[in-house]
Each structure stands twice: as C-alpha cells, then as structure tokens.
VMD Tcl script that draws the C-alpha trace (Angstrom):
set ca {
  {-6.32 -20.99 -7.04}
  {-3.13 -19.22 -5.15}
  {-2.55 -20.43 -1.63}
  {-0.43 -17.22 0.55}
  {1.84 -18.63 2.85}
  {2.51 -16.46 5.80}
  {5.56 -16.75 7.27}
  {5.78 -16.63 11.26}
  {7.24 -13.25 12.77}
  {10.41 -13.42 14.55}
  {10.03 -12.49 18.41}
  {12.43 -9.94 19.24}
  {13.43 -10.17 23.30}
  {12.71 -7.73 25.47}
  {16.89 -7.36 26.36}
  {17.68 -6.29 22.68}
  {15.25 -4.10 22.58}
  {16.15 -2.18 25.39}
  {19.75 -2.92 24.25}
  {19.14 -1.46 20.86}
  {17.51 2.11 22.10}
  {20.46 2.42 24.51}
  {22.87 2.24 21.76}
  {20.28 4.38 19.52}
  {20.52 7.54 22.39}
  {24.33 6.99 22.67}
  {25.02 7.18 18.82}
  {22.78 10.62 19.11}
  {24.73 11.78 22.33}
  {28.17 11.38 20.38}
  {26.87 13.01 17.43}
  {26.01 15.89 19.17}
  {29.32 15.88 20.99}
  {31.82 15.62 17.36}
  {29.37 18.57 16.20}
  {30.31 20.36 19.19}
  {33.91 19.76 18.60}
  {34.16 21.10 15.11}
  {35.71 24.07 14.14}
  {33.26 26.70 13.38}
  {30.05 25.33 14.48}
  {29.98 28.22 17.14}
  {30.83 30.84 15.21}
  {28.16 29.74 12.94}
  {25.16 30.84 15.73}
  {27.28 34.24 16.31}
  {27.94 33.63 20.10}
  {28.19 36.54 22.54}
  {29.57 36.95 26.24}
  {28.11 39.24 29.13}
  {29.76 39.56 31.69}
  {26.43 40.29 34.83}
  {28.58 39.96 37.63}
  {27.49 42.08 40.39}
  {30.18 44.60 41.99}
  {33.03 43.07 44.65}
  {32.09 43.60 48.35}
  {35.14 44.82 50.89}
  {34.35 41.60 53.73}
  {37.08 42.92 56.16}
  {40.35 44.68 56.50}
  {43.87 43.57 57.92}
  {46.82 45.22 58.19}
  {50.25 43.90 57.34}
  {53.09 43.83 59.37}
  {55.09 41.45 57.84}
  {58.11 42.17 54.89}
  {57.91 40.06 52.47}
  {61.56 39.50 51.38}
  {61.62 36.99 48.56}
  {58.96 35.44 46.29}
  {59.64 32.13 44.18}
  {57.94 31.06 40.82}
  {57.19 27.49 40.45}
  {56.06 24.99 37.73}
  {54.85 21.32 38.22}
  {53.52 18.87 35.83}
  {50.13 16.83 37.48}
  {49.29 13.88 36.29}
  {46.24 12.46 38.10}
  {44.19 9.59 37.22}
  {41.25 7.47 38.71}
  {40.39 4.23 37.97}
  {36.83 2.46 38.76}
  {37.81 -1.06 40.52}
  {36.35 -4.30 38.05}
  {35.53 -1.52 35.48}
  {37.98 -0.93 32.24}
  {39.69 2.49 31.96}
  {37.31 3.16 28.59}
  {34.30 2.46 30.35}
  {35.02 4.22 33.94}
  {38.16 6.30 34.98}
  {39.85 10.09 34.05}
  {43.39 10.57 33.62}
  {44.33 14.48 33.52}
  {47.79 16.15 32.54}
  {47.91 19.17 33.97}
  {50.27 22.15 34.11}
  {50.38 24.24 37.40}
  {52.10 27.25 37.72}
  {52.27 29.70 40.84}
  {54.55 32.09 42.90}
  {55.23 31.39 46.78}
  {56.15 34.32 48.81}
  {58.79 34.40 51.73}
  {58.00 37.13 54.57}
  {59.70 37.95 57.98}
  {57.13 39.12 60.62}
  {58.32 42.36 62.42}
  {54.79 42.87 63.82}
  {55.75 40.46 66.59}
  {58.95 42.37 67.63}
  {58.54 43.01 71.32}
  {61.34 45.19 73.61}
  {63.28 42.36 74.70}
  {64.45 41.65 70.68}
  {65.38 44.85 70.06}
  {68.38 46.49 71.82}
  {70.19 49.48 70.98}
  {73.03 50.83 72.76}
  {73.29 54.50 74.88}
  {75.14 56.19 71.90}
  {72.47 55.34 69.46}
  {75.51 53.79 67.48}
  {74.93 49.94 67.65}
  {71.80 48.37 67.21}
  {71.46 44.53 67.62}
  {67.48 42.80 66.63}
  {66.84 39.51 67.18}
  {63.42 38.59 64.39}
  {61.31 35.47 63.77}
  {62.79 32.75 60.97}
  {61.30 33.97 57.60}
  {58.04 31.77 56.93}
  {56.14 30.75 53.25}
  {52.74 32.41 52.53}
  {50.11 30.63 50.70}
  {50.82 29.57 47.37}
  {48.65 31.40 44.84}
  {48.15 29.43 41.56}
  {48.75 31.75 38.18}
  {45.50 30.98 36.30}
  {46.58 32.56 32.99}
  {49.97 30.34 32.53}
  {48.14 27.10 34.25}
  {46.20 24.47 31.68}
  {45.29 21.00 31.49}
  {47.44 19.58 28.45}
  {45.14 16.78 27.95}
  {41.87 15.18 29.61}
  {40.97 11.14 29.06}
  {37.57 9.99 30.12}
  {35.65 6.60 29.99}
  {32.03 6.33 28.16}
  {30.48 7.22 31.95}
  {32.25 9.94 32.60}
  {31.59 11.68 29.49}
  {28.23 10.89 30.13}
  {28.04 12.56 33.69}
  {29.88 15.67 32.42}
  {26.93 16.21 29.72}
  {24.60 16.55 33.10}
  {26.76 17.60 35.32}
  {26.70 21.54 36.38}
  {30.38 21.19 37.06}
  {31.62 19.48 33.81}
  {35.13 18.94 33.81}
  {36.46 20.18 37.18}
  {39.83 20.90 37.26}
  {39.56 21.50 41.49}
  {41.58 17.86 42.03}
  {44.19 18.68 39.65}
  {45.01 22.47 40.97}
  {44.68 21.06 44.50}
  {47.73 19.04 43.70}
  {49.14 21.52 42.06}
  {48.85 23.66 45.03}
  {50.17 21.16 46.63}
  {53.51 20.49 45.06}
  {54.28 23.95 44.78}
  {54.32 24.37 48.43}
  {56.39 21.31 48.84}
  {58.72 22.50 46.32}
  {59.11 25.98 48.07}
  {59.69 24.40 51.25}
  {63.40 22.71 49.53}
  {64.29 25.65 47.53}
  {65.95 27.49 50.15}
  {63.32 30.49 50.13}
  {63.07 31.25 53.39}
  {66.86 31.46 53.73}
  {66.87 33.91 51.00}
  {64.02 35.69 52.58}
  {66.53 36.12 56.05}
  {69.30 37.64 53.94}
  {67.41 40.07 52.37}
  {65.67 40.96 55.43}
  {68.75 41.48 56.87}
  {70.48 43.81 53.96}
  {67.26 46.21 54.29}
  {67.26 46.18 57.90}
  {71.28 47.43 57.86}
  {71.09 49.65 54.88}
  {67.99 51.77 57.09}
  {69.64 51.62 60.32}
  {72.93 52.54 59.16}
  {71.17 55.38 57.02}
  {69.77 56.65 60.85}
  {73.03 56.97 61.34}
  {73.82 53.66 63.48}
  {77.36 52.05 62.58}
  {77.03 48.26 63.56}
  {73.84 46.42 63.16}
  {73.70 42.71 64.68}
  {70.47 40.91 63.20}
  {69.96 37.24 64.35}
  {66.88 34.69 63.60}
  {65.27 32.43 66.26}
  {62.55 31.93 68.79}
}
mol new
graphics top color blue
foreach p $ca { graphics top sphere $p radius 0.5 }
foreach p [lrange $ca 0 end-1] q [lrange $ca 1 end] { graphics top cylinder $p $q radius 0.2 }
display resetview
C-alpha cells in the first residue's frame, strides 16, 4: 500500500501579486512602444494622411503704418530639463535639447508723425523730420528649421505621454526659444540698423521730390 504525501502550497502575498501584474502591463506597454519604434512597422499597415481642415476665417483687418527697416535671423540652442524633488531622473523628470530658430523684425513707426515733427522750409528745399526710435516686432519662430535634437523621459513620463492628448509638447521649449531670441535681438544692434536705413530711404525720396538737405533725427 502507497501512502501520497501532499506537500503544503506556498502562500503567495497579496503585495507580489499586485507587484507582479504591474510589471506584467509594463513589459506589454514597452513592447508595444520598441514595435512602434521600428523601422517599417508603419509602412507595413500602408498609412495615409487627410488633411479635413476647414477653410481660414479673415477675424479683422489692420493697416500698417510702420516701415519695417531691418529684420534679424536668430538661432539658440534650449536645453530645458525638470526634475521631480525625492524622485530619480529615470523614474520622474524630462530633459529636452532643442533647436530654435526665428527672424525678429526692426520697424520705425511713421503713422505717429504729427505736424510739429515734420518741418519743411518756404522753398520746399530743406526738409528736417524728427521720427520715433526704431522698435522690435514679435519674434516669429521658423517651424521648418526648428527641432528638438533629443528628448529624455523617466518611466512616468513616458507613461503619461501614452494617455496624454498632448504627448510630447514642445510649448516649454519654443517658449524659451521665443524667449532668447528676443533677448538676443535686443543686443544685436537691430534697432540701430533699423534708424539708418530708415534714414537712407527717407533722403533718397525726399531728395528725389526734389528737396536738397534732409535733417532726420530719432527721439520722443
């Protein structure tokens, strides 16, 4: 007569469980993610783009009065990151390199010319204008030679971009970019640059009226 022993099963916590699907859905998650990633994989379904944008709407009209006299192309390199405080960088934080490019124009407002700042004398000979200091527009960022050299997420972020309807914003990064680009066009002598070639087109039209001395100042 055979006697079976059975031997006692081994009581698996609750925590390892839970600790063991968690791992389970990540491992799937990542998968899906290199699969993503791999060259051909989306020509392999034969993807197509639509473009169902509806047609551009005219909100409102303003005229110009201002010459714009110089324009300046810029280039910065952002580098942005954000850390998560008692978190490690792999766990929680971004760190973006990003390349911002974008012109900054340089106008003189003649729109705000009143009679006092222009003065011309009886023989219609001399002409003397006294205009506003040249000013920087808003700098507009150049979408087609700006791009984000490289992107480094922790696990959580990578996780929020998957259900995120924003996934990998790049609105900090061009902010900044903005930013600097501005700052940079306010030291590189643009506005001074603007003033003299406000002032050569001003005297090359007057004197082709027919005036012989044109005085053209800048101030308040």
């Amino acid at each position: 007569m055979t006697t079976s022993i059975e031997r006692p099963r081994r009581h698996v916590p609750g925590w390892a469980k839970a600790l063991g699907a968690l791992v389970l859905v990540l491992a799937v998650l990542f998968a899906g993610i290199r699969l993503a990633v791999l060259p051909g994989i989306k020509d392999l379904f034969g993807t197509e783009t639509h473009d169902r944008s509806g047609p551009a709407l005219l909100r409102s009209v303003r005229d110009m009065s201002r010459y714009d006299a110089a324009s300046g192309n810029f280039q910065v390199v952002v580098d942005l990151e954000k850390d998560a405080k008692y978190l490690p960088d792999a766990l929680r934080g971004t760190r973006t390199l990003y390349v911002g490019a974008g012109t900054v124009d340089a106008y003189v407002d003649l729109g705000s010319l009143g009679d006092k700042d222009v003065t011309v004398d009886e023989d219609r000979t001399s002409a003397t204008l006294r205009l506003p200091h040249a000013r920087l527009g808003t700098p507009a960022l150049d979408a087609d030679h700006s791009y984000a050299v490289s992107k480094q997420r922790g696990l959580l972020d990578r996780l929020g971009d998957l259900f995120s309807g924003n996934p990998n914003s790049e609105q900090a990064v061009q902010r900044l970019a903005v930013k600097h680009i501005g700052e940079a066009a306010r030291d590189s002598g643009l506005t001074a640059r603007a003033e003299s070639n406000t002032t050569d087109m001003l005297q090359g039209l007057l004197k082709s009226l027919g005036f012989t001395e044109v005085h053209i100042s800048y101030g308040a």
